[in-house]
N, C-alpha and C positions, 0 to 999 in steps of 0.2 A: 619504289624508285628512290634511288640519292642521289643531291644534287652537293656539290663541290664547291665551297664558292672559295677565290684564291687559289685555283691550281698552278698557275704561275710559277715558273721555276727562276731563281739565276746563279747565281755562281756557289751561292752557301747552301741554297735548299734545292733537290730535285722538284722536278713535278710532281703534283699530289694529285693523278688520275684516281682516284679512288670514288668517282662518283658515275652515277650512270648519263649523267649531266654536267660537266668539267666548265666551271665559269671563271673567267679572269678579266682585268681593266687592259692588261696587256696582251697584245697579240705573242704567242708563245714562238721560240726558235725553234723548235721542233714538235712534230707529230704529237698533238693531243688529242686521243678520241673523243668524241661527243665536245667537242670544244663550242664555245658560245663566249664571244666579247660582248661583255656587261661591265655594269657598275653595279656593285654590292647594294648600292644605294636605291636602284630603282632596277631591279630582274623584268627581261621581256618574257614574262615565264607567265600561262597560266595559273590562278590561284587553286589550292587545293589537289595538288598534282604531286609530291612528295613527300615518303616514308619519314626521311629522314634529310636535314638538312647540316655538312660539316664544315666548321671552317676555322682552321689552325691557323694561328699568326696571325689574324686578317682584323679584329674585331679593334687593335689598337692603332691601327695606320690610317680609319674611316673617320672620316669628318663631321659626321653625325651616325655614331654605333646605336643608340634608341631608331632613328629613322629605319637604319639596315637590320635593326633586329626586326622591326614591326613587319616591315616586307618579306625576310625571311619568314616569320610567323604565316603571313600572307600564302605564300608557297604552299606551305604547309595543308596536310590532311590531317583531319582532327582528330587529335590523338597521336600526332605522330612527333618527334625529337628534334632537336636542335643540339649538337654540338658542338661548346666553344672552345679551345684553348689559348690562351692567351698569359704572357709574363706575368709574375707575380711581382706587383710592385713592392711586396715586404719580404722580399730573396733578404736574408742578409747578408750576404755578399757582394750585393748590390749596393748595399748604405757602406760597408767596409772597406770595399773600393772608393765609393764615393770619396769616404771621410779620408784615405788616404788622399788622394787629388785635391781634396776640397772645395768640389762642387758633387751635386747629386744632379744626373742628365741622365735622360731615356734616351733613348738608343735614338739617333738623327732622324729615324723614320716614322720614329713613333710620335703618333699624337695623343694619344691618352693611356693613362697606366690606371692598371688596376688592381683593389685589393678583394676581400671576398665579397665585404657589404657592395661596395659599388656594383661590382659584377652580378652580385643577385639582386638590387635593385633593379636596378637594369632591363634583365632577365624581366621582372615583375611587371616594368613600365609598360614595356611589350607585348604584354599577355601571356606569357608562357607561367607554367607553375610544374608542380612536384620536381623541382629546383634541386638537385646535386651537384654541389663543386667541392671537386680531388684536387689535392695539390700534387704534383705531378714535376719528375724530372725529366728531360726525353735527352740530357746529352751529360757528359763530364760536366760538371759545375764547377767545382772545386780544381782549382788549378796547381797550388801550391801545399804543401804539406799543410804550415797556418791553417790554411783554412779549411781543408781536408780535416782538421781535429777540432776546429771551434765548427761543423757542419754535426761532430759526430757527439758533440758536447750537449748541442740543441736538438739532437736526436728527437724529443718529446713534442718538440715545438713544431711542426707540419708545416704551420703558416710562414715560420721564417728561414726552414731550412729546403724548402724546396723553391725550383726556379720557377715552376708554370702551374697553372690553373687549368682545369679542365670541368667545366659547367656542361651539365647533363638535363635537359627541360623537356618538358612537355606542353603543346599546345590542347587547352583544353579541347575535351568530345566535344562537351555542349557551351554553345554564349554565357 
């Protein structure tokens, strides 16, 4: 079984039904199957009841991401995954923008950004292991020619030419 956490849709992201268990803080404007209002933070979910646990966008808007990771782990049957994706705090287009404006600001809803260490610390605090993070684009990044050729300049570089992180974990079989 998978469990969804942040299926939540609004105006920029559709809904992400893709679990067999769809959780969100908000009550949805439309039909979500297996819907279940929670908090990331504390799941009314029996422990050890999921294959796999996903959740896109979600892991830098929580106010304690260690807490919601432990819980999700919690969920979790042993042996089984966790998927995070979450902004890369070293896009470089992100500092390039910045340094044009002249402030560096995460996105109004976010509370914590992340780079690779953090995110696999993280991952580690929680008890997850055999730890893979893909740096990962999922939309246009690049908006202007500029930065269309300084993206394809850094071609080599992973960590600062892409937008997003996708960490790949496992809960240990045994304690």
């Amino acid at each position: 079984m998978k469990l969804e956490i942040g299926c939540g849709g609004n105006e920029d992201f559709p809904y992400l039904t893709r679990g067999d268990i769809n959780i969100d803080i908000q009550k949805p404007r439309e039909h979500v199957p297996n819907f279940v209002l929670a908090d990331a933070h504390e799941l009314p979910l029996r422990s050890h009841t999921f294959d796999e646990v996903e959740a896109s966008h979600i892991i830098e808007h929580l106010d304690c991401p260690k807490h919601s990771l432990s819980e999700w782990n919690r969920v979790l049957k042993k042996g089984g995954t966790v998927v995070v994706e979450t902004p890369n705090a070293l896009f470089l287009l992100k500092f390039l923008r910045a340094a044009k404006k002249g402030i560096y600001a995460v996105h109004k809803d976010h509370i914590f950004t992340f780079g690779y260490p953090e995110l696999k610390q993280l991952l580690e605090s929680a008890g997850f292991e055999d730890i893979i993070i893909e740096y990962t684009t999922t939309r246009k990044s690049a908006q202007k020619r500029i930065e269309k050729l300084l993206l394809k300049f850094f071609f080599a570089f992973s960590a600062i030419r892409n937008e997003n992180m996708t960490a790949i974990a496992k809960k240990p079989r045994s304690p």
